[in-house]
KOLGU-4560 file (N, C-alpha, C; in nm, 3 decimals, padded with zeros to 5 digits):
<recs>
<n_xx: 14.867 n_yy: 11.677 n_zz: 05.401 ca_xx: 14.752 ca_yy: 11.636 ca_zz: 05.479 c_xx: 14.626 c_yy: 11.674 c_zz: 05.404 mol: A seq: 1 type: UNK>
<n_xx: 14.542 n_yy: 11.635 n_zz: 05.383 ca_xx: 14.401 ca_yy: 11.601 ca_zz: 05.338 c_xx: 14.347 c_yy: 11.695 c_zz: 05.384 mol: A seq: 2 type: UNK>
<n_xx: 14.214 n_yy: 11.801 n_zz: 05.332 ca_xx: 14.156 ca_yy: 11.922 ca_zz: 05.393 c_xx: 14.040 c_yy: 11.816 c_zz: 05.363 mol: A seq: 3 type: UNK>
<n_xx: 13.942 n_yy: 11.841 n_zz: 05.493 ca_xx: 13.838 ca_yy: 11.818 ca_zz: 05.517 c_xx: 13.723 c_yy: 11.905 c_zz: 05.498 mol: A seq: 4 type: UNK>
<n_xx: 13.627 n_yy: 11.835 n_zz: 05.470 ca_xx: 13.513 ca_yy: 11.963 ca_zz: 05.440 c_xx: 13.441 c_yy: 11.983 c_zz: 05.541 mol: A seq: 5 type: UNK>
<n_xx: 13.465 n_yy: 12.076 n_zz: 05.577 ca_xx: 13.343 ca_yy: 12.157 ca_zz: 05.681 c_xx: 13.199 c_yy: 12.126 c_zz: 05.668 mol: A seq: 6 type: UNK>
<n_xx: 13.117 n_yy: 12.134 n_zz: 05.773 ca_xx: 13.004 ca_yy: 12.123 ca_zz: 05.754 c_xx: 12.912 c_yy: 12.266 c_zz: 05.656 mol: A seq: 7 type: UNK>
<n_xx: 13.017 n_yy: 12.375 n_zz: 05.693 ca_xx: 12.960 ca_yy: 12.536 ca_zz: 05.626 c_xx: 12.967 c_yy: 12.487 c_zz: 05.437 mol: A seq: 8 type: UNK>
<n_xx: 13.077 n_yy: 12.429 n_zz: 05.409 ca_xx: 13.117 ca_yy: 12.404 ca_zz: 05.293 c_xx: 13.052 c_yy: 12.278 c_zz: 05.250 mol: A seq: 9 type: UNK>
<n_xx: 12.943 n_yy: 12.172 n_zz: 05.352 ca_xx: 12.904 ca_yy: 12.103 ca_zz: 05.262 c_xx: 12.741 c_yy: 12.152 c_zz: 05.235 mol: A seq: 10 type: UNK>
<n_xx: 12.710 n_yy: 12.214 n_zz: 05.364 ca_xx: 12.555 ca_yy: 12.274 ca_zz: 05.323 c_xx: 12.608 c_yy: 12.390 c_zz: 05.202 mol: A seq: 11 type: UNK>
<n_xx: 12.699 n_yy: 12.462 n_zz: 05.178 ca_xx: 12.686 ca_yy: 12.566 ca_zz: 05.054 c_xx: 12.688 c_yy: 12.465 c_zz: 04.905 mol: A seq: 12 type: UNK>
<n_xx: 12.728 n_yy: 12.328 n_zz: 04.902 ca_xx: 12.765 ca_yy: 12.270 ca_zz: 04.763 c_xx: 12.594 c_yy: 12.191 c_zz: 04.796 mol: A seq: 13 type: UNK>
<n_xx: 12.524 n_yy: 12.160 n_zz: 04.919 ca_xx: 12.404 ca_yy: 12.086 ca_zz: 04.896 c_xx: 12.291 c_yy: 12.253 c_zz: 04.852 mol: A seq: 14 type: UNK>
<n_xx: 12.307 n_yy: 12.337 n_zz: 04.913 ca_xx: 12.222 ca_yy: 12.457 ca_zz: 04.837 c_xx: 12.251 c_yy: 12.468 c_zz: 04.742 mol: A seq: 15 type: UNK>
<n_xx: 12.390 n_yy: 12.463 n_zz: 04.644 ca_xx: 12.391 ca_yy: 12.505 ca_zz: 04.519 c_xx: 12.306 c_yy: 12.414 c_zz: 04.404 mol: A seq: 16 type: UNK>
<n_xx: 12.268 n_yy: 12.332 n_zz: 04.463 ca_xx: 12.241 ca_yy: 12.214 ca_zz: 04.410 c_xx: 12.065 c_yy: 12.236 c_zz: 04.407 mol: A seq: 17 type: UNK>
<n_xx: 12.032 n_yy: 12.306 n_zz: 04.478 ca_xx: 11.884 ca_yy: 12.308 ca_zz: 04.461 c_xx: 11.836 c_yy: 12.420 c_zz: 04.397 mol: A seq: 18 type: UNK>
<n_xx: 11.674 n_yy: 12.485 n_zz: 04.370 ca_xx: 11.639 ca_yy: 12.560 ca_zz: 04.231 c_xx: 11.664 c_yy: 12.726 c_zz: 04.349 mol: A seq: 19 type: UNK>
<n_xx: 11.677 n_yy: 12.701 n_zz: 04.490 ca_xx: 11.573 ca_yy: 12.848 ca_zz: 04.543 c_xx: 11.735 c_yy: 12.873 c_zz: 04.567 mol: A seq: 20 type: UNK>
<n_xx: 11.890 n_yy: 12.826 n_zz: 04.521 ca_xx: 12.020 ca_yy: 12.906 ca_zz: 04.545 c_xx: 12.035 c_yy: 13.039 c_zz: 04.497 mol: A seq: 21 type: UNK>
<n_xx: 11.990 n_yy: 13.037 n_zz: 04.391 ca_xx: 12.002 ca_yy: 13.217 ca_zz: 04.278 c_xx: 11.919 c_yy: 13.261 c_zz: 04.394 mol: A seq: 22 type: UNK>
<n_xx: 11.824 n_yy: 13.232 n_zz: 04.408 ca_xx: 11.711 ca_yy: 13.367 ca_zz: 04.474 c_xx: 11.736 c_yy: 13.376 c_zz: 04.645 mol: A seq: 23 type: UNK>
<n_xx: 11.826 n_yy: 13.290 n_zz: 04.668 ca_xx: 11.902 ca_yy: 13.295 ca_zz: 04.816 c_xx: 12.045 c_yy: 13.424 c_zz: 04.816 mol: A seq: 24 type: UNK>
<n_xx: 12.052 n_yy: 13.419 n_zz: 04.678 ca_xx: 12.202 ca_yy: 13.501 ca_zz: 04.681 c_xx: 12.153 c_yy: 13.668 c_zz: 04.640 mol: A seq: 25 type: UNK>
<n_xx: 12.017 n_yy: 13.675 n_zz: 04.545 ca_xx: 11.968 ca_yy: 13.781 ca_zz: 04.541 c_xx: 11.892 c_yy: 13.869 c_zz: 04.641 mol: A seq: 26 type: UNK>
<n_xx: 11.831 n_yy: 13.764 n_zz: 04.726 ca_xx: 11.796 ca_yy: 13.808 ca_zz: 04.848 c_xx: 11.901 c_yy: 13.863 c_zz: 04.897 mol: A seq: 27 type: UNK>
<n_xx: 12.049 n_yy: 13.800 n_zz: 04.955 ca_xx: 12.132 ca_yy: 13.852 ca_zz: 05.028 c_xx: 12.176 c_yy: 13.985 c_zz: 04.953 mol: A seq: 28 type: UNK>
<n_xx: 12.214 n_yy: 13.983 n_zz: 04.847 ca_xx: 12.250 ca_yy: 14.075 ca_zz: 04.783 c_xx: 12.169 c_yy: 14.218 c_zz: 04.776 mol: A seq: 29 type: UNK>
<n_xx: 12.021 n_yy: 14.207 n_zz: 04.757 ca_xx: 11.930 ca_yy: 14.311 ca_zz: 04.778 c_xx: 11.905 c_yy: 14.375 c_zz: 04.972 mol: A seq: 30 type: UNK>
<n_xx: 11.959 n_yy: 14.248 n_zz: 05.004 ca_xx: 11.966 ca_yy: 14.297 ca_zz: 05.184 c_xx: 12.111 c_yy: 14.401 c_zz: 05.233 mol: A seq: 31 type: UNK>
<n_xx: 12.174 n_yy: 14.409 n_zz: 05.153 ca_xx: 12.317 ca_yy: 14.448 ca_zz: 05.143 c_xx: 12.416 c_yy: 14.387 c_zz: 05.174 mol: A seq: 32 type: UNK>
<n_xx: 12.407 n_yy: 14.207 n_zz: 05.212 ca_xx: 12.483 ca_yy: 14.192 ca_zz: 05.293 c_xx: 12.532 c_yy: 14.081 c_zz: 05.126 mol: A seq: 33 type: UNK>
<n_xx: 12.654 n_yy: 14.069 n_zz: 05.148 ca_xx: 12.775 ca_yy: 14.006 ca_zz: 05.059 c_xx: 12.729 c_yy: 13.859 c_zz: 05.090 mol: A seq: 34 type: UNK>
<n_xx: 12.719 n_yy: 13.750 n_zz: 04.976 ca_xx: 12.703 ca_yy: 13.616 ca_zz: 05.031 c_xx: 12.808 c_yy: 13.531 c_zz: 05.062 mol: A seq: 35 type: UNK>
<n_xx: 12.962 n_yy: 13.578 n_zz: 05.024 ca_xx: 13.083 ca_yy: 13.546 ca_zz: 04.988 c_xx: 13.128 c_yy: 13.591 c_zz: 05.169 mol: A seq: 36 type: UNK>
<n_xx: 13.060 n_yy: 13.696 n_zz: 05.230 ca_xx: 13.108 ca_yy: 13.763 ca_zz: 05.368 c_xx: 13.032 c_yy: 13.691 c_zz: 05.467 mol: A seq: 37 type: UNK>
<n_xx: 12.873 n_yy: 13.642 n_zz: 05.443 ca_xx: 12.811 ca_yy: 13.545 ca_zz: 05.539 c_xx: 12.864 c_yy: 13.434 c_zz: 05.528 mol: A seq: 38 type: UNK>
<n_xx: 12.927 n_yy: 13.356 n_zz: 05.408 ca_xx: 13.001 ca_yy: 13.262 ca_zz: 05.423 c_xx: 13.138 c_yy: 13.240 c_zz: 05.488 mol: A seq: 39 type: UNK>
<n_xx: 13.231 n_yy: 13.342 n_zz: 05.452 ca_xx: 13.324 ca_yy: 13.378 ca_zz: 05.577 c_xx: 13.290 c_yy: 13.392 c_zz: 05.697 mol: A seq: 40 type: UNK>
<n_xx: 13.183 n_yy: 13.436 n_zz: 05.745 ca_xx: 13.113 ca_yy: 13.436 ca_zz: 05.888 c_xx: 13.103 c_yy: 13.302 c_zz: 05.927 mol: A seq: 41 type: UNK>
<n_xx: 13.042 n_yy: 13.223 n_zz: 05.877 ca_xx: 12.996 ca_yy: 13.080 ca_zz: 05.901 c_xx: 13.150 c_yy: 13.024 c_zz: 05.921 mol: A seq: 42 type: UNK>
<n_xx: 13.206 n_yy: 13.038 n_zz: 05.822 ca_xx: 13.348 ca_yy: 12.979 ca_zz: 05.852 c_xx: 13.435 c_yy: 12.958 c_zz: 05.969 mol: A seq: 43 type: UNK>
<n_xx: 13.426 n_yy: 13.088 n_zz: 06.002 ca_xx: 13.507 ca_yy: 13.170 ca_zz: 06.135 c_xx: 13.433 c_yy: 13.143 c_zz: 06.244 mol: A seq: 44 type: UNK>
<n_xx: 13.351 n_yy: 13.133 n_zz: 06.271 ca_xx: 13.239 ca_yy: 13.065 ca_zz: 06.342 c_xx: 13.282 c_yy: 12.899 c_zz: 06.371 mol: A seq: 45 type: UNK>
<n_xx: 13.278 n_yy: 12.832 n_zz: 06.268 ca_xx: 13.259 ca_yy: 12.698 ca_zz: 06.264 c_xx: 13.400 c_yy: 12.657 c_zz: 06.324 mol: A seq: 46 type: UNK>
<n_xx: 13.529 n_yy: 12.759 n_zz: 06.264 ca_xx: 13.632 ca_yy: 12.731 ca_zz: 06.349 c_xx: 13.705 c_yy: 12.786 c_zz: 06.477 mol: A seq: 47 type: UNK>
<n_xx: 13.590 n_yy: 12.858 n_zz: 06.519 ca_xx: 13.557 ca_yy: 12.906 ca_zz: 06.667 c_xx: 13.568 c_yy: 12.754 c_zz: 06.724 mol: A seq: 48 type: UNK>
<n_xx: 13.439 n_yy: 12.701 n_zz: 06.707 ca_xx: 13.386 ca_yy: 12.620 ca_zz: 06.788 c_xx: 13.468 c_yy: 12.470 c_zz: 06.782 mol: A seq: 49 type: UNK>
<n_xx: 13.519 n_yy: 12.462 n_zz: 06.671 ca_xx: 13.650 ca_yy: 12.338 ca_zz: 06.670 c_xx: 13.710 c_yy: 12.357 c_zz: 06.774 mol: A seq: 50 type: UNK>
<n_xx: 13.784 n_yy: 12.465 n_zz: 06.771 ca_xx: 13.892 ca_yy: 12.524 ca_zz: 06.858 c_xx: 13.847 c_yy: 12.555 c_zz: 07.018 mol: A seq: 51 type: UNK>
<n_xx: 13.728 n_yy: 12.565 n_zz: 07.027 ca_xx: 13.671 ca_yy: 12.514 ca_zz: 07.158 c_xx: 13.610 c_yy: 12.416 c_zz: 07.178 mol: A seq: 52 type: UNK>
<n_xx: 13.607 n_yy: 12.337 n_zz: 07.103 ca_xx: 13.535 ca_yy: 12.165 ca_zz: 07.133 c_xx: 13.692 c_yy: 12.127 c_zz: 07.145 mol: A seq: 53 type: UNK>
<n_xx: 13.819 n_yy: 12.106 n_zz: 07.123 ca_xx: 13.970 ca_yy: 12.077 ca_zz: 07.105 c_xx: 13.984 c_yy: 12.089 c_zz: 07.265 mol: A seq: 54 type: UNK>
<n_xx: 13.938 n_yy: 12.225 n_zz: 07.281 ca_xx: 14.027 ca_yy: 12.266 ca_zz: 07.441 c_xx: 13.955 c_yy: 12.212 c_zz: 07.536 mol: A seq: 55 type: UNK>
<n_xx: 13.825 n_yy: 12.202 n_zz: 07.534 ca_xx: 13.708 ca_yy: 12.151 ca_zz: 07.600 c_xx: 13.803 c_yy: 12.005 c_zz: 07.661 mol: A seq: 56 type: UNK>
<n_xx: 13.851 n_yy: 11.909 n_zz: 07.524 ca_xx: 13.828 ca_yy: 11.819 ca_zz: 07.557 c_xx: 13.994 c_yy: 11.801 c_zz: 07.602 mol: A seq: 57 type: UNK>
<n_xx: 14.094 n_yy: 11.893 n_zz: 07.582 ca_xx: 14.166 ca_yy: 11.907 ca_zz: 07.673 c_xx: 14.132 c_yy: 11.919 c_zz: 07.763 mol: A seq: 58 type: UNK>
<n_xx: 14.103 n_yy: 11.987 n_zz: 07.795 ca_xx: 14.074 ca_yy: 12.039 ca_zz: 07.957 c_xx: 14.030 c_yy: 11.957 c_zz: 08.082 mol: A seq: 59 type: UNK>
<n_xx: 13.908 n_yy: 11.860 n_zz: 07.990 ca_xx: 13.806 ca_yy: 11.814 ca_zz: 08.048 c_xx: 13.873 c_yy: 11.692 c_zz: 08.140 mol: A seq: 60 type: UNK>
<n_xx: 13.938 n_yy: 11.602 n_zz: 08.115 ca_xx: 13.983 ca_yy: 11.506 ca_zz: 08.157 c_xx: 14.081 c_yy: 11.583 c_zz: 08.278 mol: A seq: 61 type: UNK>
<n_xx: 14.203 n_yy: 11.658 n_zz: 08.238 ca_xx: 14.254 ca_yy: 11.742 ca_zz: 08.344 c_xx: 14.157 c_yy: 11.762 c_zz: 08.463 mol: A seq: 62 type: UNK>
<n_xx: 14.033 n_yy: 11.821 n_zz: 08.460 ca_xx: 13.959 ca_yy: 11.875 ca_zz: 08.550 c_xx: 13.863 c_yy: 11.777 c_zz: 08.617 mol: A seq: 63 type: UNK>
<n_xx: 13.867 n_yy: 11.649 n_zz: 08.549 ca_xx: 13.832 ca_yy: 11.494 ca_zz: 08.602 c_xx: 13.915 c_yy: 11.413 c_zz: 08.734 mol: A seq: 64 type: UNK>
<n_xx: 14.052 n_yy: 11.437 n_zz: 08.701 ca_xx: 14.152 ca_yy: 11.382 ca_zz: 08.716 c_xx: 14.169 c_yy: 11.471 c_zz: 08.864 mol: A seq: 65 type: UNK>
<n_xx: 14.179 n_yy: 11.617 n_zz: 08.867 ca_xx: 14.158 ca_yy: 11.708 ca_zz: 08.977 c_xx: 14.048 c_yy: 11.726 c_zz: 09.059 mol: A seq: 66 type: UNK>
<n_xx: 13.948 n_yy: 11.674 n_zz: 09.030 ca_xx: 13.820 ca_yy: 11.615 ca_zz: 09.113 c_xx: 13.842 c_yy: 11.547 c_zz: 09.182 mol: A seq: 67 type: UNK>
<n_xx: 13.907 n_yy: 11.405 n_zz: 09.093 ca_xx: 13.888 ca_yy: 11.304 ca_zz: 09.148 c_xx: 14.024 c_yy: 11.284 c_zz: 09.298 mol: A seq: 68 type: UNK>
<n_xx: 14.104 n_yy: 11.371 n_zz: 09.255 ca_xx: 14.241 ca_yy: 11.347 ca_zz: 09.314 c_xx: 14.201 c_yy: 11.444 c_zz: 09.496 mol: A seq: 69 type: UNK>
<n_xx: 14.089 n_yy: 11.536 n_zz: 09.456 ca_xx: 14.060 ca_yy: 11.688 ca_zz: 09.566 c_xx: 13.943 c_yy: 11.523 c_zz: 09.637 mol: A seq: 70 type: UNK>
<n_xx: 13.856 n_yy: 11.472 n_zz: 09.585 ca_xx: 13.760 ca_yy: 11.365 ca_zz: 09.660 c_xx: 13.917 c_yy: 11.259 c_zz: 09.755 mol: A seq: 71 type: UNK>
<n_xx: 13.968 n_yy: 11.234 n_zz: 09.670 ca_xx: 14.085 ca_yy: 11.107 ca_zz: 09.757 c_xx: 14.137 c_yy: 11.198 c_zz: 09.877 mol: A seq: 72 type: UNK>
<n_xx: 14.156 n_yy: 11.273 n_zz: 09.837 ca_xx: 14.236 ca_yy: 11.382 ca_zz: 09.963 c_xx: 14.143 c_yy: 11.383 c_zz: 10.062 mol: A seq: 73 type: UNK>
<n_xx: 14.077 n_yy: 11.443 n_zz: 10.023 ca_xx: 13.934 ca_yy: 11.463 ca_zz: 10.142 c_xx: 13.922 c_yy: 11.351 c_zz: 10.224 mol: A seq: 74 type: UNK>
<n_xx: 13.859 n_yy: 11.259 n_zz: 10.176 ca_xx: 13.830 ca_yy: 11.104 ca_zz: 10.242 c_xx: 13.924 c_yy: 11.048 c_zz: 10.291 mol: A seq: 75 type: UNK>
<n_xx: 14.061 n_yy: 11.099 n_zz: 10.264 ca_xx: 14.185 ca_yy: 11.015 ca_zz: 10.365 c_xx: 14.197 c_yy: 11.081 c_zz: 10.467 mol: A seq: 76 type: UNK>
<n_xx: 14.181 n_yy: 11.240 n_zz: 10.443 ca_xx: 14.222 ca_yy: 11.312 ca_zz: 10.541 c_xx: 14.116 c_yy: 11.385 c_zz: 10.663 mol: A seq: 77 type: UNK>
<n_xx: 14.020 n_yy: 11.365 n_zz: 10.600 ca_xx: 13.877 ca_yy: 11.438 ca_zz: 10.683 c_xx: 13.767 c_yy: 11.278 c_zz: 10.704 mol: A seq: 78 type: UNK>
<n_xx: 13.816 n_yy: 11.198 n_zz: 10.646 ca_xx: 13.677 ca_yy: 11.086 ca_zz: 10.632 c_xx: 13.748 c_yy: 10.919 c_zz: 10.719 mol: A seq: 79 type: UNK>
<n_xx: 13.805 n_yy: 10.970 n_zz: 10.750 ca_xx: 13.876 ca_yy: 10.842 ca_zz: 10.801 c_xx: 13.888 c_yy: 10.735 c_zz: 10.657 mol: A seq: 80 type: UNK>
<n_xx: 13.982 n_yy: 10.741 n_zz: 10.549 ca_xx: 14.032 ca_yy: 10.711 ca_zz: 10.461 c_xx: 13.929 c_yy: 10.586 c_zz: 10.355 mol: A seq: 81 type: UNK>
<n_xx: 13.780 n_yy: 10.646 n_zz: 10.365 ca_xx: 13.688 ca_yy: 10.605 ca_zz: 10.323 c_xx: 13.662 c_yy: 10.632 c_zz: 10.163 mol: A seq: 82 type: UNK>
</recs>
């Protein structure tokens, strides 16, 4: 199966690409923080939110479907089958 590129992985190849990348990585580096570890952050992050946009949209239809089924009930049984 085909790996897709992340959006984290296509903004890091469009920054590498411009002049202010070195002085983006020295910054991080003089801040203490690893640029290789904010990028793992972004990562883990980005596949947070897959993995809850996935269930979301599991879910979502389920909880459509149980709306709609709790409204039919109601109206047959409390609404004179309206």
């Amino acid at each position: 199966m085909e790996t897709k590129q992340t959006a984290v992985d296509w903004l890091i190849s469009q920054l590498q690409k411009t002049r202010n990348y070195q002085r983006v990585i020295n910054e991080a580096n003089e801040s203490g923080s690893s640029v290789m570890d904010v990028i793992e952050q972004a990562n883990k992050m980005f596949e947070q939110q897959i993995m809850d946009s996935h269930l979301m949209g599991l879910i979502h239809p389920l909880e459509m479907e149980a709306t709609k089924q709790a409204e039919q009930y109601y109206n047959e049984t409390y609404n004179n089958g309206k």
